[in-house]
C-alpha positions in Angstrom: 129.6 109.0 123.7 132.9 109.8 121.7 133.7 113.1 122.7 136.1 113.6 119.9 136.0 116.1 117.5 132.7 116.0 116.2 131.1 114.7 119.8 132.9 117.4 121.2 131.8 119.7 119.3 128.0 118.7 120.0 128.2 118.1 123.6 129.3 121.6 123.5 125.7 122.9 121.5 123.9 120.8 123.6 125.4 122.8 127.0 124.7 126.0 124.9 121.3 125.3 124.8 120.6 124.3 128.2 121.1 121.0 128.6 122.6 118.7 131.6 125.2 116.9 129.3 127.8 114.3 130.9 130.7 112.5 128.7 131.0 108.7 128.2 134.7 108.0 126.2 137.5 105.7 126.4 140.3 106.6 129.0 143.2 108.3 127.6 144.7 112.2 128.4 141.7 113.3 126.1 139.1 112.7 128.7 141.5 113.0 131.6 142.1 116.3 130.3 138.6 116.9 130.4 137.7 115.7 133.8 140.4 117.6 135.1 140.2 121.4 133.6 136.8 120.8 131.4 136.2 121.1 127.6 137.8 124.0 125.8 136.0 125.2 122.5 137.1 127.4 120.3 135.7 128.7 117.3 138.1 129.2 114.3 136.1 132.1 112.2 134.7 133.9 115.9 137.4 133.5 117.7 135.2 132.6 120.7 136.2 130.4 123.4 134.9 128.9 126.2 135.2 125.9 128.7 132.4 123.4 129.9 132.8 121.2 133.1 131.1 118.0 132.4 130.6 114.8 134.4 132.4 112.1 132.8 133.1 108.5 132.4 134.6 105.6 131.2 131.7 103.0 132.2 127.9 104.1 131.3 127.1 103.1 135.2 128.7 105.9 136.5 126.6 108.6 134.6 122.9 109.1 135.1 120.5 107.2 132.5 120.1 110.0 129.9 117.0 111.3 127.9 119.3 110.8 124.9 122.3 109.2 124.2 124.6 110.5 121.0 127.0 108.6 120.0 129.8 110.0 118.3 132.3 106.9 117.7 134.1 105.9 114.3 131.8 103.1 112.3 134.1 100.6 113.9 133.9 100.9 117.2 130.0 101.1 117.1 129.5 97.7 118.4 131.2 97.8 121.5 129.8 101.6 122.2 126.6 99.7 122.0 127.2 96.9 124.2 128.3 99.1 126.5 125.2 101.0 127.0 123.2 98.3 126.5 121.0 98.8 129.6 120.0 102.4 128.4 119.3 100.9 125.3 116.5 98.5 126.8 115.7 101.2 129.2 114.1 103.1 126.2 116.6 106.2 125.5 116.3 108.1 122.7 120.0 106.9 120.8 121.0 109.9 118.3 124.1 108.3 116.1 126.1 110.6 114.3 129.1 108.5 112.0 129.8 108.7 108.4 129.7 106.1 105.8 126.9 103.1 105.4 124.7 103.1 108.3 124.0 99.2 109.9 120.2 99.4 109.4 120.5 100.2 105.5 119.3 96.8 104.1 116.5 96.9 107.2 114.9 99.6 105.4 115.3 99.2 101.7 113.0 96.5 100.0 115.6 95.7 97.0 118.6 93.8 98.4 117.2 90.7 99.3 116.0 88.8 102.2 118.8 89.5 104.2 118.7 92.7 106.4 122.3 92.9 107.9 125.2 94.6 106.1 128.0 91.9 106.7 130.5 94.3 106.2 129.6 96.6 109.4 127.7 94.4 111.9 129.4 90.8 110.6 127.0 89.1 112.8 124.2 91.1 112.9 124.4 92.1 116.5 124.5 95.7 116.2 120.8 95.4 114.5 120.0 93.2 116.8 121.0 95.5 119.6 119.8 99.1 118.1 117.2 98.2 115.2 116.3 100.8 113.0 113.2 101.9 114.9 115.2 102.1 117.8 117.5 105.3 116.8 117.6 108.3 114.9 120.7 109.2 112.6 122.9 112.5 112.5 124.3 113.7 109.3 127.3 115.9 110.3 128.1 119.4 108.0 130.5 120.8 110.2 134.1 120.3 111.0 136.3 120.6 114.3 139.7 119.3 115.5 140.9 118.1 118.3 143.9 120.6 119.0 145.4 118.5 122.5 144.1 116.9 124.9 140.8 118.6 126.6 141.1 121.5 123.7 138.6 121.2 120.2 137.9 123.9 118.0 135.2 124.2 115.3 136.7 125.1 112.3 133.8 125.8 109.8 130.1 124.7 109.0 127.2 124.3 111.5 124.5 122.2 110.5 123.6 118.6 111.7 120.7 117.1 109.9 118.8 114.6 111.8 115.9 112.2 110.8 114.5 108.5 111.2 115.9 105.7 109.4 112.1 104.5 108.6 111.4 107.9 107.4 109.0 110.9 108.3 109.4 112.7 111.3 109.2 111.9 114.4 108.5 113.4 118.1 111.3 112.7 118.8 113.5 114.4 116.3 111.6 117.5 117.0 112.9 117.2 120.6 116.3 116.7 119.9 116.6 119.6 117.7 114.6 121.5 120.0 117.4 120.8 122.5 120.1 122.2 119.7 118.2 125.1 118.3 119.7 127.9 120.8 123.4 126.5 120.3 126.6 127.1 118.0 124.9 123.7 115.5 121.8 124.8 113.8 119.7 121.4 113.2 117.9 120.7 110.4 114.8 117.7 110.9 114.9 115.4 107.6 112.0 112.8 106.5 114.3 111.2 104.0 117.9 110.6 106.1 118.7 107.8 103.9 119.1 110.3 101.3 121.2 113.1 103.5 123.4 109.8 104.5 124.0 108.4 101.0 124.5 112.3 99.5 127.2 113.1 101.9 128.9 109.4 101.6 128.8 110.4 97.6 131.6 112.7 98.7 133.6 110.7 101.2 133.6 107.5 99.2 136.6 108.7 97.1 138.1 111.4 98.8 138.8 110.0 102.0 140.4 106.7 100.6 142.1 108.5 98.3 143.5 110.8 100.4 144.5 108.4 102.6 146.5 106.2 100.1 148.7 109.4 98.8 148.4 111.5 101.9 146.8 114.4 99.4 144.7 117.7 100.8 141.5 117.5 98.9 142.9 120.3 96.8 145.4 118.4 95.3 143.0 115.8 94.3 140.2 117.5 93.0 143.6 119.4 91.3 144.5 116.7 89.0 142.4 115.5 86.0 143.1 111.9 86.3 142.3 111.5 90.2 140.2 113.7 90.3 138.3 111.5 86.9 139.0 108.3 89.2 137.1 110.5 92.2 134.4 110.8 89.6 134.1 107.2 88.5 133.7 106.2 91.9 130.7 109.2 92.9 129.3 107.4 89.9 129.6 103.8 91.0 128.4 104.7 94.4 125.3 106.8 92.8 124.1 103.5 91.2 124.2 101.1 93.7 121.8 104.2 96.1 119.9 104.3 92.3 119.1 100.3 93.0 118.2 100.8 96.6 115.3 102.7 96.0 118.1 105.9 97.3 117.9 109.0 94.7 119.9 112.1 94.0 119.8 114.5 91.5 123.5 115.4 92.5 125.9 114.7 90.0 129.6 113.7 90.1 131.2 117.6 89.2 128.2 119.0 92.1 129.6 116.5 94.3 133.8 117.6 94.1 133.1 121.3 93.7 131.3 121.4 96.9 134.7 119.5 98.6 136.4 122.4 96.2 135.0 124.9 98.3 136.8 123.5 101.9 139.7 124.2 100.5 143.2 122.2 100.9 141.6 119.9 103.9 142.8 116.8 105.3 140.0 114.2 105.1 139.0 112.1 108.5 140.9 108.8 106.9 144.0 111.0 105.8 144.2 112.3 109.7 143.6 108.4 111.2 146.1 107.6 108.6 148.7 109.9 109.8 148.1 108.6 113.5 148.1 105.6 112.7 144.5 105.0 113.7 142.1 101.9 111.9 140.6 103.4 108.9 136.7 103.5 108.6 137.2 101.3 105.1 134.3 99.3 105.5 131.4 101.5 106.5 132.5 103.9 104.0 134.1 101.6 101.2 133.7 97.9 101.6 129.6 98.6 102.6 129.4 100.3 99.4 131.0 97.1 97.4 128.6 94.5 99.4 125.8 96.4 98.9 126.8 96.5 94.8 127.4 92.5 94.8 124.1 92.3 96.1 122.1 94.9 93.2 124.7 93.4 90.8 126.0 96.9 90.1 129.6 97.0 88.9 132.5 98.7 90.7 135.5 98.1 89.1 137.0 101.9 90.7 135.4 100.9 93.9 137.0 97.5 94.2 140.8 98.8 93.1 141.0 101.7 95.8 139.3 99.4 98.5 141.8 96.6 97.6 144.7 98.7 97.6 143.6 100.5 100.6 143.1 97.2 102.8 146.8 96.0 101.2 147.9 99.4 102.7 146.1 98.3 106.3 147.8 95.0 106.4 150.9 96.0 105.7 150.6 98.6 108.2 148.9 95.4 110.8 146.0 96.9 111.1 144.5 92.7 109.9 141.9 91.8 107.0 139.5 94.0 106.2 135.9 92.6 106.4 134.8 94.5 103.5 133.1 92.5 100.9 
């Protein structure tokens, strides 16, 4: 579900390894293109192409139930992706969701934020827990990139691992069997008993860089190339690093480990920078405004948090994109 870049990308691995994969996505040429002349990947560094012919659909009722349904949709649209699968859901498949910033279920599984399990600033209402509680699904943590290059046509540009675990910890059967079903592809999976951690480290990275990068349309080069963002990136890893210290969530990664890691990708345009662009919502409030509620709540300050989240949701009004929910 989401055959974007990143879905693409693993409905591709999952072919490569033998399995009967079909596409659920929204219509548009993207999908067209693929229902018409398959999926083309590509892979930057091999040079390797090739092109899958998948079943696919806009409405869940025209694909078989699956064994396992991954869902590869921006934070935002995770509620209506789930809704509209709703029947698999109670029909018991395995759900595998693979989306970057503060994961729904957080404050389900953490025993110091209060009596309130739902993360107001992702599932307002508390239907997407409701629908897909924690025990219900296993999360993906994504170390690749890809691109969509035009319509039907992705190519992977670097990195291959996708680390998957439960949200209750340990694990499971039934992470086993879903990297099973990845371990002769082009993604190499990697179980995890602790995928709160493996979530929060990689948000530690796109909690600055991706809003910043959207607010001054920067590569991460020339962040991480100037002292006083790249300070401000800092003060923010640091921020975000406390409130996961509160939640029971440790890392022993610091701030400089962090950047020099995004150093390494080179002059990169982030995920918000590229929505930005297109003119696309921004994924502010699973990866920014989640990180702020979940501070009001562990009373940790922000102060770099809240001034790039409030400039950044100025930025999406003026652009009418409405109010952010972010706390």
């Amino acid at each position: 579900m989401g055959p974007g870049a990143v879905g693409a990308t693993l409905a591709g691995a999952f072919a490569a390894a033998g399995a009967e994969v079909g596409l659920l996505g929204r219509p548009g040429s993207h999908l067209d293109a693929i229902a018409a002349q398959g999926l083309q990947l590509r892979g930057r560094r091999t040079g390797d192409e090739v092109r899958h012919r998948f079943p696919t659909a806009y409405d869940a009722a025209r694909l078989p139930v699956p064994d396992l349904a991954v869902v590869c949709v921006k934070s935002q649209y995770l509620l209506p992706t789930a809704r509209s699968v709703r029947t698999w859901i109670e029909q018991g498949v395995d759900v595998l969701v693979v989306a970057n910033g503060v994961p729904w279920w957080l404050l389900s599984t953490v025993e110091r934020a209060g009596d309130d399990p739902v993360l107001r600033s992702v599932d307002p209402d508390g239907e997407l827990l409701r629908l897909l509680p924690a025990e219900r699904v296993m999360s993906g943590v994504a170390h690749f990139s890809s691109a969509v290059e035009g319509p039907g046509r992705v190519t992977h540009l670097s990195g291959d691992k996708l680390i998957i675990g439960d949200p209750t910890g340990g694990i499971s059967d039934r992470v086993h069997r879903c990297a099973a079903a990845l371990s002769a592809g082009p993604v190499r999976p990697e179980p995890s008993a602790d995928i709160r951690r493996d979530i929060w480290e990689k948000l530690l990275g796109n909690v600055n860089l991706n809003p910043v990068s959207a607010l001054t349309g920067a590569t991460v080069l020339d962040i991480l190339d100037d002292p006083d963002v790249r300070h401000l990136c800092a003060a923010m890893f640091d921020e975000t690093a406390a409130v996961g210290r509160a939640l029971g969530i440790e890392s022993a990664m610091t701030a400089d480990d962090r950047l020099d890691i995004a150093r390494k990708l080179g002059a990169f345009r982030t995920s918000m920078l590229q929505d930005a662009d297109r003119g696309r919502p921004l994924e502010l409030d699973a990866i920014v405004g989640a990180v702020r509620e979940l501070a009001r709540r562990t009373d940790v300050p922000s102060p770099s948090l809240d001034a790039v989240h409030g400039l950044l949701a100025l930025r999406e009004r003026v652009r009418g994109h409405g109010e952010s929910s972010g706390s």
